[in-house]
ChimeraX commands (.cxc) that place a marker at each C-alpha (Angstrom):
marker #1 position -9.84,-2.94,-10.05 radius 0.5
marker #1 position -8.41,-3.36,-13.53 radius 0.5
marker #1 position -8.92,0.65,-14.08 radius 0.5
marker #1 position -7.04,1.35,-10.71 radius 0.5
marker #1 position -3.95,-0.77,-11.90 radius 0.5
marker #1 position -4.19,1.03,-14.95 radius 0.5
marker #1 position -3.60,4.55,-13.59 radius 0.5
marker #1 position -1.28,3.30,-11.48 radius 0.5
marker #1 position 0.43,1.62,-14.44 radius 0.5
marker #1 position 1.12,5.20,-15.78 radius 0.5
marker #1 position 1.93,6.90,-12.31 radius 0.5
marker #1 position 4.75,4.15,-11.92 radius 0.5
marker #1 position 6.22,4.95,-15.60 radius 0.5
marker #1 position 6.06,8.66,-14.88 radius 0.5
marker #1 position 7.83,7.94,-11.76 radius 0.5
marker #1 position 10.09,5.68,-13.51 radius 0.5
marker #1 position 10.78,8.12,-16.21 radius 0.5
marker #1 position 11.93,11.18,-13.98 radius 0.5
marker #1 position 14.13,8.75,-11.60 radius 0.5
marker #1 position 15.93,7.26,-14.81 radius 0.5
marker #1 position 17.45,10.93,-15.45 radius 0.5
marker #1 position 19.10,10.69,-11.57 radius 0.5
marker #1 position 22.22,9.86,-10.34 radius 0.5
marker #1 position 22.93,6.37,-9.83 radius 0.5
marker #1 position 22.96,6.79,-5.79 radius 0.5
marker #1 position 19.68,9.09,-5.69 radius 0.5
marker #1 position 17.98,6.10,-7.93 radius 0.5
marker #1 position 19.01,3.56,-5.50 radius 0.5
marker #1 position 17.99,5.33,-2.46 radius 0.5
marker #1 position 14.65,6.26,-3.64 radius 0.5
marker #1 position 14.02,2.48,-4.96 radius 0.5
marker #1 position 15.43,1.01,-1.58 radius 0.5
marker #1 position 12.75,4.03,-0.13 radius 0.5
marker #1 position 10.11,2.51,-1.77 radius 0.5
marker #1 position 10.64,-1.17,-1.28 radius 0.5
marker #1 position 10.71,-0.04,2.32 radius 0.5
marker #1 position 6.98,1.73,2.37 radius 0.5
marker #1 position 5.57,-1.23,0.28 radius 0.5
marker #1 position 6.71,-3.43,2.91 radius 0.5
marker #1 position 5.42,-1.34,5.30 radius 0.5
marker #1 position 2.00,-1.46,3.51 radius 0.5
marker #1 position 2.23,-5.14,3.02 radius 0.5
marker #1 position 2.88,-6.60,6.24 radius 0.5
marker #1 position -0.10,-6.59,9.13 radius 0.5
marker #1 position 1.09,-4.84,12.02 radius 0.5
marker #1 position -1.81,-7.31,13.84 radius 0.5
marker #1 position -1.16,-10.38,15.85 radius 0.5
marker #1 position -3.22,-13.51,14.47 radius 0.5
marker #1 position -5.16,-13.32,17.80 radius 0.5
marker #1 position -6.09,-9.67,16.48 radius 0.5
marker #1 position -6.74,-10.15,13.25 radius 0.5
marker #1 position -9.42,-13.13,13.92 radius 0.5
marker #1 position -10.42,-10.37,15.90 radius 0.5
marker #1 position -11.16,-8.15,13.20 radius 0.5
marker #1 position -12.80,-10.56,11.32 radius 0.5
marker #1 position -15.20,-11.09,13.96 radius 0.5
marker #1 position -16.48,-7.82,14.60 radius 0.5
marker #1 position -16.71,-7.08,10.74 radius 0.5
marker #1 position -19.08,-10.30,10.28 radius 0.5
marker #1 position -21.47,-8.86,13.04 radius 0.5
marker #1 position -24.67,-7.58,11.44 radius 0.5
marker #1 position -24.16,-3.49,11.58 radius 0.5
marker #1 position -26.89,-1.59,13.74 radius 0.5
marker #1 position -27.42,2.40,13.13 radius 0.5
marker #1 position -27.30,4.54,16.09 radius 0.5
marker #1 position -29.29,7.56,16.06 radius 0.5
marker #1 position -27.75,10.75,17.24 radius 0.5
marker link #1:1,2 radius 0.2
marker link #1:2,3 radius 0.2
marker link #1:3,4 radius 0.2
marker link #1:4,5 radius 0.2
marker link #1:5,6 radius 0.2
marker link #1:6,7 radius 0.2
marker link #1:7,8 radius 0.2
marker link #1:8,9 radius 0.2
marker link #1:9,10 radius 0.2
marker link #1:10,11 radius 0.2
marker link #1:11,12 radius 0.2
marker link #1:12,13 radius 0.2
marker link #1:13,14 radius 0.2
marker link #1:14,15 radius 0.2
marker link #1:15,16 radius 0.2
marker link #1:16,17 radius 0.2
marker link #1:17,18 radius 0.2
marker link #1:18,19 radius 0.2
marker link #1:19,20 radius 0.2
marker link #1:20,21 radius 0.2
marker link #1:21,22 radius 0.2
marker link #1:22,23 radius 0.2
marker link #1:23,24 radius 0.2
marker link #1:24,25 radius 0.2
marker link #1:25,26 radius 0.2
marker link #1:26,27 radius 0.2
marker link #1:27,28 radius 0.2
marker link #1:28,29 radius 0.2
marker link #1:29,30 radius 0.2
marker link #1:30,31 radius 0.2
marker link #1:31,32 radius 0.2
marker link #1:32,33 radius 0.2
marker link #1:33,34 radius 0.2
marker link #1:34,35 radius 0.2
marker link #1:35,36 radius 0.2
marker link #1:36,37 radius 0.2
marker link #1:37,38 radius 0.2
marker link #1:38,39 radius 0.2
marker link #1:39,40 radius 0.2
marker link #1:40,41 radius 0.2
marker link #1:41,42 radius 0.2
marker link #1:42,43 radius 0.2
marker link #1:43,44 radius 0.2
marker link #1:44,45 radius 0.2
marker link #1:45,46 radius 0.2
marker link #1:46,47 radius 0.2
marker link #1:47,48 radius 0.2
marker link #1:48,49 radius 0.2
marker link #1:49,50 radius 0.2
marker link #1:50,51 radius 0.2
marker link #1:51,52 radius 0.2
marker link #1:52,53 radius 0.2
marker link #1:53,54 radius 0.2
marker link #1:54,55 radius 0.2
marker link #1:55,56 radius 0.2
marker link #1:56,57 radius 0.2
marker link #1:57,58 radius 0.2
marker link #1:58,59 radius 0.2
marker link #1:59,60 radius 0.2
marker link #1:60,61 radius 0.2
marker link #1:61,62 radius 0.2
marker link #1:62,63 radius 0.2
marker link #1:63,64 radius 0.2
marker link #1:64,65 radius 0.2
marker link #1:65,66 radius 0.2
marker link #1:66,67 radius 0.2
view
C-alpha cells in the first residue's frame, strides 16, 4: 500500500499546485467538492444488518460454476 499512497502523494500536490493559481471562490468550491466525494466514499451506504450480511457471504468457502 505504501507505493499507492505514494502516487497519490504526488497526484494530490499536482492537484494542489494547479488549484493554488485559482481564484479564491473556485479554490473553495472545488475543496468543499472534494470533502463532499470523500465523504461520500467514506461512509457505508449499508445498514449494520447488511453489512454483517456481507461479511457472511464473503466468509463462505467459494465454489466454481462451470458454464
Amino acid at each position: 500500500m505504501g507505493r499507492m499512497i505514494e502516487k497519490a502523494s504526488k497526484k494530490f500536490a499536482q492537484v494542489a499546485k494547479a488549484i493554488a493559481v485559482l481564484p479564491e471562490d473556485t479554490q473553495d468550491a472545488i475543496l468543499a467538492e472534494f470533502e463532499a466525494r470523500v465523504a461520500d466514499y467514506s461512509q457505508s451506504h449499508l445498514s449494520g444488518d447488511q453489512r454483517q450480511e456481507v461479511r457472511r457471504r464473503l466468509a463462505l468457502p467459494r465454489h466454481s460454476v462451470a458454464e
